[in-house]
C-alpha positions in Angstrom: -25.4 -44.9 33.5 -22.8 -46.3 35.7 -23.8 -45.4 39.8 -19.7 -45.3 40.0 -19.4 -42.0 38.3 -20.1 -40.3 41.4 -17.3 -41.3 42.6 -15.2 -40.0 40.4 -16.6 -36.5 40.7 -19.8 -36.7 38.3 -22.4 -36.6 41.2 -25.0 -34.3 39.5 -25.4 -36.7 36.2 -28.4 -37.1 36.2 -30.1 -37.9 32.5 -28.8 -39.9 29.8 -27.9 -36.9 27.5 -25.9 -35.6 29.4 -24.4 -39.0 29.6 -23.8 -39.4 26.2 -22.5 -35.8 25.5 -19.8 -36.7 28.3 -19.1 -40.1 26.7 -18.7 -38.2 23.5 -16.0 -35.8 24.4 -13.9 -39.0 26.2 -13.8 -40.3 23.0 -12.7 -36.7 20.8 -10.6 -35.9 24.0 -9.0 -38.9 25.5 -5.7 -38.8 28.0 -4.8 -42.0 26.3 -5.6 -44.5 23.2 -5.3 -48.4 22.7 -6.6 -50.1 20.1 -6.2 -54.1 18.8 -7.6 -56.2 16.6 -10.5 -58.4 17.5 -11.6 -61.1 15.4 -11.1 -60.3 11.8 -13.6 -58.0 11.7 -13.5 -55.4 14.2 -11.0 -53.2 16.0 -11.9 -52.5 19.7 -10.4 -49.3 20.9 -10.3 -48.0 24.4 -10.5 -44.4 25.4 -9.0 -43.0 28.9 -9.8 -39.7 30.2 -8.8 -38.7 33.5 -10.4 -35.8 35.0 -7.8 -35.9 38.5 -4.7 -37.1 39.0 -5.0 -40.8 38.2 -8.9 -41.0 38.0 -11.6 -40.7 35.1 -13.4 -42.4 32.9 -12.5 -45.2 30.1 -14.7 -45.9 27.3 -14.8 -49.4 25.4 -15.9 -49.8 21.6 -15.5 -51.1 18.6 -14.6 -50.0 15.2 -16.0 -51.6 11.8 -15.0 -52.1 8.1 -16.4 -48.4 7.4 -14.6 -47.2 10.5 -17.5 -46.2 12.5 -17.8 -46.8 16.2 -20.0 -48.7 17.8 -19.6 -48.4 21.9 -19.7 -51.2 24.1 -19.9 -49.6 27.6 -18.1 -46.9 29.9 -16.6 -47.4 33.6 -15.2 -44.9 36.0 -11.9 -45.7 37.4 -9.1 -44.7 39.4 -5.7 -46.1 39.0 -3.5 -47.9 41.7 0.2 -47.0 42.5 1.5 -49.7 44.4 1.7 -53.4 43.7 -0.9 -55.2 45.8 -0.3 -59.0 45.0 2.1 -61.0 42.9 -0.4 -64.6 42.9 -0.9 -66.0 39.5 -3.8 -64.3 37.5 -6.9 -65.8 35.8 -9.0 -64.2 33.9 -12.7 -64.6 33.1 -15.3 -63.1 30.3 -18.2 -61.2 31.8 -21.3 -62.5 30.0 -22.9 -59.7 28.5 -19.8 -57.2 27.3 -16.3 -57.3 26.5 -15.0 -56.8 29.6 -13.2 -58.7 32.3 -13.0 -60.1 35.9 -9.6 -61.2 37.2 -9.2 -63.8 39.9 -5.6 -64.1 42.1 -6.2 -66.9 45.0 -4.7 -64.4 47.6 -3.2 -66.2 50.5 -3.0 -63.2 53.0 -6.9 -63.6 52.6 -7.3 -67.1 52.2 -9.9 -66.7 49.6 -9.7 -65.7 45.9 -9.7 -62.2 45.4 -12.1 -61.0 42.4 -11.6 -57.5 40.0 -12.7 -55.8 37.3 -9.8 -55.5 35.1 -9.2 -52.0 33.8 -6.3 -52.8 31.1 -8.7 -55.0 29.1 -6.7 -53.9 25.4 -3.5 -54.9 26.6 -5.0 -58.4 27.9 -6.6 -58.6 24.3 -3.5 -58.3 23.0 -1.6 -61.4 24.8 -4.7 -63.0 24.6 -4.6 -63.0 20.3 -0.9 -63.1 20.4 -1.2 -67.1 22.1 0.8 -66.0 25.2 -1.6 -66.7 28.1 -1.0 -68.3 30.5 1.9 -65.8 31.5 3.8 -66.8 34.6 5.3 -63.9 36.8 2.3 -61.5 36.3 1.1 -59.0 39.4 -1.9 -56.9 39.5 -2.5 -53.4 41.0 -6.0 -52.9 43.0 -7.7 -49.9 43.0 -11.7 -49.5 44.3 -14.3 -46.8 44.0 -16.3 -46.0 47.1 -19.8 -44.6 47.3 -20.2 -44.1 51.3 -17.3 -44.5 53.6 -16.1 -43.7 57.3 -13.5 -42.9 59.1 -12.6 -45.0 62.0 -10.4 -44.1 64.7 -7.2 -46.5 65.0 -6.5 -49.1 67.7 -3.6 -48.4 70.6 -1.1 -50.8 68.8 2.4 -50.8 71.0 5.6 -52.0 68.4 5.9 -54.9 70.2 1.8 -56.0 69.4 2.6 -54.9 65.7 5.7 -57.3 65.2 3.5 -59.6 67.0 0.5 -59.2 64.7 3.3 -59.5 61.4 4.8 -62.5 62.3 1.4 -64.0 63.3 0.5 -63.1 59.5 3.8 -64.5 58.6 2.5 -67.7 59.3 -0.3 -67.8 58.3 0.7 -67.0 54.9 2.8 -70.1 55.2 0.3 -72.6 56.9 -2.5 -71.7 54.0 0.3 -72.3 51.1 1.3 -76.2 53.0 -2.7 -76.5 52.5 -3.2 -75.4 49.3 -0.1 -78.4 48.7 -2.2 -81.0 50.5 -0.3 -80.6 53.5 -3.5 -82.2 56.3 -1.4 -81.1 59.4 -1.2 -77.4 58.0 -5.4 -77.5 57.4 -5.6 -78.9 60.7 -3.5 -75.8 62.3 -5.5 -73.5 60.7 -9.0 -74.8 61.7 -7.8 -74.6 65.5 -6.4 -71.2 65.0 -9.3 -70.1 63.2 -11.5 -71.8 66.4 -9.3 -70.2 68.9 -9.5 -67.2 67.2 -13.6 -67.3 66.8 -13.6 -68.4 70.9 -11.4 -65.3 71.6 -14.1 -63.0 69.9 -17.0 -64.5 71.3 -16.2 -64.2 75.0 -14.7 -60.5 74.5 -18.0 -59.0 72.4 -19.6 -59.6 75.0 -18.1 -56.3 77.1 -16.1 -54.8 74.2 -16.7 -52.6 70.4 -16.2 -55.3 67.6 -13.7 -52.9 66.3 -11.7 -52.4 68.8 -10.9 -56.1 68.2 -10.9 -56.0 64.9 -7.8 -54.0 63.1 -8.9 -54.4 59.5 -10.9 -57.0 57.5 -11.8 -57.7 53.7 -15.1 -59.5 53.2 -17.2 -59.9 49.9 -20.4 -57.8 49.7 -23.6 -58.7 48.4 -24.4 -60.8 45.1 -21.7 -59.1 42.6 -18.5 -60.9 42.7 -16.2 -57.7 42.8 -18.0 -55.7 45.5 -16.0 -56.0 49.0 -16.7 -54.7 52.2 -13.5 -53.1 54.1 -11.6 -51.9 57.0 -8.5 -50.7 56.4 -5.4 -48.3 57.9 -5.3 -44.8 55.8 -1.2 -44.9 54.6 -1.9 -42.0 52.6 -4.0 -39.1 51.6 -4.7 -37.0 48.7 -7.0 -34.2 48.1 -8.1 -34.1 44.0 -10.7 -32.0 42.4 -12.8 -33.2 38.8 -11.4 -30.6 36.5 -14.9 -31.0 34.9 -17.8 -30.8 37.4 -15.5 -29.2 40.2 -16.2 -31.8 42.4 -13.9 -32.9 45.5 -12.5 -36.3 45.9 -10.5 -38.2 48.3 -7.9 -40.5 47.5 -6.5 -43.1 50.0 -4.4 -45.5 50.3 -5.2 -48.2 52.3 -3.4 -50.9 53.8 -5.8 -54.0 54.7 -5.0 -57.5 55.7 -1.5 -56.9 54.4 -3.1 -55.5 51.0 -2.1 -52.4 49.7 -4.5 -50.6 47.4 -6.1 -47.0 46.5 -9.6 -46.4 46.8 -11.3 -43.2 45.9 -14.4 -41.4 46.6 -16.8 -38.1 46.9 -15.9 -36.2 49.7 -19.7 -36.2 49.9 -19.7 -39.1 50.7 -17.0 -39.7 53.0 -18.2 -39.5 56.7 -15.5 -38.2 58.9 -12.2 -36.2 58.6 -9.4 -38.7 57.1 -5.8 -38.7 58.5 -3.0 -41.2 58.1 -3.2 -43.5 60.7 -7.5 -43.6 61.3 -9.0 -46.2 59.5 -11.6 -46.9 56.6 -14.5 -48.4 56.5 -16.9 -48.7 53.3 -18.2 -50.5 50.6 -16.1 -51.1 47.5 -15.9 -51.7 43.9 -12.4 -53.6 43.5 -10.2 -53.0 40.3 -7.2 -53.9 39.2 -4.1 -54.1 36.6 -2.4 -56.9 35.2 1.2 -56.2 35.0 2.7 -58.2 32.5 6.2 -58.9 32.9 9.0 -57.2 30.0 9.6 -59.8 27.9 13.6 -60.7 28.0 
C-alpha cells in the first residue's frame, strides 16, 4: 500500500483488503476517466477520485483484447492551483511501472527540480501522437506531507523584502549567464555563495538557524522526488475525507520564490497554521504538465 494515503485522509488502512475493496470502488466510482491507447495491444485507463476538494486517489491500469483490467498501481494525490514554474520539461520512465518523473532545471533553485507526474494519460497521449518535445509547457507542483511544523515567521520590514526580491532577481539572472557559458557569472555566484556561507558561519554561532534562514528546498533522502522544505503559509484550507472523516490541511506555500500546495493529516501537522507562519516538513513533490492549446 502506498504510506501516502495517510495523507490524504486514509490513516487507519491498515490490511490489504481493505486496500483492494477501496481500489475497487475508485475504479466503479471515479470523479474522472482517461483512457489512450498503448501499444497495439492494450488500453491504459486512469481513474481519479477525489475524496476533498482537489485531493484523492488515481488508479493506473490497463485494459486487454477481452476488456478486462489488469491494474498497474494507485497513488494518492492532491492537485495544485497555481503555476509554479514555466522551465522546459523532461520526462523520464520509472523502471518498474508506467508511471513518470518529470525534471524542470529550476533556476530560482539552481538545481533540477524532480516530480512525480500526476497527468500521465495526457503525456501518453503527446507522447504516441509524435509531439514531444513541446516548447512552452509549465508544470503545477503539488506535495503530500506525513509530519510537518509550523514555524513562526521572521520580522521582515518592506524595505528587507524588496531587498530580499531584487537580490533573487539576480540571482535568477547570474545562474541563466552560467547555464550560457557565461565564466564571469559562475564566478559571481561562487563568491556570493562564499560570502553567503561566511555570513552563516559567524552568525550560528549566537543565533537559531532559522531565524537566518526564511525558507529553503533541499532534496531528502535516496528517492529523487522527496524534498525537505521551509516555506511561508499564503493560504489555508481546512478539508475533510468524505470517506474515512478524516481532517486535512491544505496549504499553500511559497518557497524560494516557488509556489505550490502541499497537503496533509491534521494528525500530523504539529502546530496551529496561519498565513504568514511558516512550514517545515518532508515532502513528496508532484506535479502537472500543462501543455499549451494548440493554435
Amino acid at each position: 500500500m502506498h504510506k501516502y494515503l495517510r495523507a490524504v485522509g486514509f490513516s487507519n488502512l491498515s490490511d490489504r483488503e481493505q486496500y483492494d475493496e477501496l481500489i475497487k470502488n475508485i475504479a466503479l466510482d471515479a470523479t474522472d476517466r482517461v483512457y489512450t491507447s498503448y501499444n497495439d495491444k492494450y488500453m491504459i485507463a486512469m481513474y481519479t477520485k477525489d475524496y476533498a476538494p482537489g485531493v484523492g486517489i488515481s488508479v493506473v491500469g490497463f485494459f486487454d483484447d477481452n476488456n478486462r483490467f489488469f491494474l498497474e498501481y494507485a497513488y494518492p494525490y492532491v492537485r495544485g492551483n497555481n503555476v509554479s514554474s514555466y522551465e522546459d520539461i523532461s520526462v523520464e520512465r520509472h523502471s518498474d511501472k508506467e508511471s513518470y518523473a518529470g525534471v524542470c532545471d529550476e533556476a530560482r533553485l539552481g538545481v533540477s527540480l524532480i516530480f512525480y507526474i500526476q497527468n500521465v494519460v495526457p503525456y501518453i497521449r503527446v507522447k504516441n501522437a509524435g509531439l514531444l518535445p513541446i516548447r512552452g509547457t509549465s508544470v503545477t507542483l503539488s506535495a503530500l506531507s506525513l509530519e510537518g511544523t509550523i514555524v513562526m515567521p521572521l520580522a521582515k520590514s518592506e524595505d528587507s523584502r524588496a531587498q530580499a526580491k531584487k537580490s533573487g532577481t539576480e540571482r535568477m539572472k547570474l545562474v541563466e549567464a552560467a547555464r550560457r557559458g557565461d565564466g564571469s557569472a559562475l564566478e559571481s555566484l561562487t563568491l556570493n555563495d562564499l560570502d553567503t556561507y561566511s555570513a552563516v558561519s559567524r552568525k550560528i554561532v549566537t543565533e537559531d538557524v532559522f531565524t537566518l534562514v526564511d525558507t529553503y528546498f533541499m532534496p531528502y533522502g535516496a528517492e529523487c522526488d522527496l524534498y525537505s522544505i521551509l516555506g511561508e503559509i499564503l493560504l489555508i484550507e481546512n478539508l475533510t475525507n468524505n470517506l474515512t472523516g478524516d481532517e486535512l490541511v491544505k496549504l499553500t506555500l511559497v518557497c524560494n520564490e516557488i509556489i505550490l500546495d502541499i497537503c496533509i493529516n491534521r494528525q500530523d501537522l504539529y502546530g496551529e497554521p496561519a498565513i504568514g507562519r511558516r512550514f517545515k516538513g518532508i515532502i513528496w513533490l508532484q506535479g502537472n504538465i500543462n501543455y499549451p492549446n494548440p493554435s
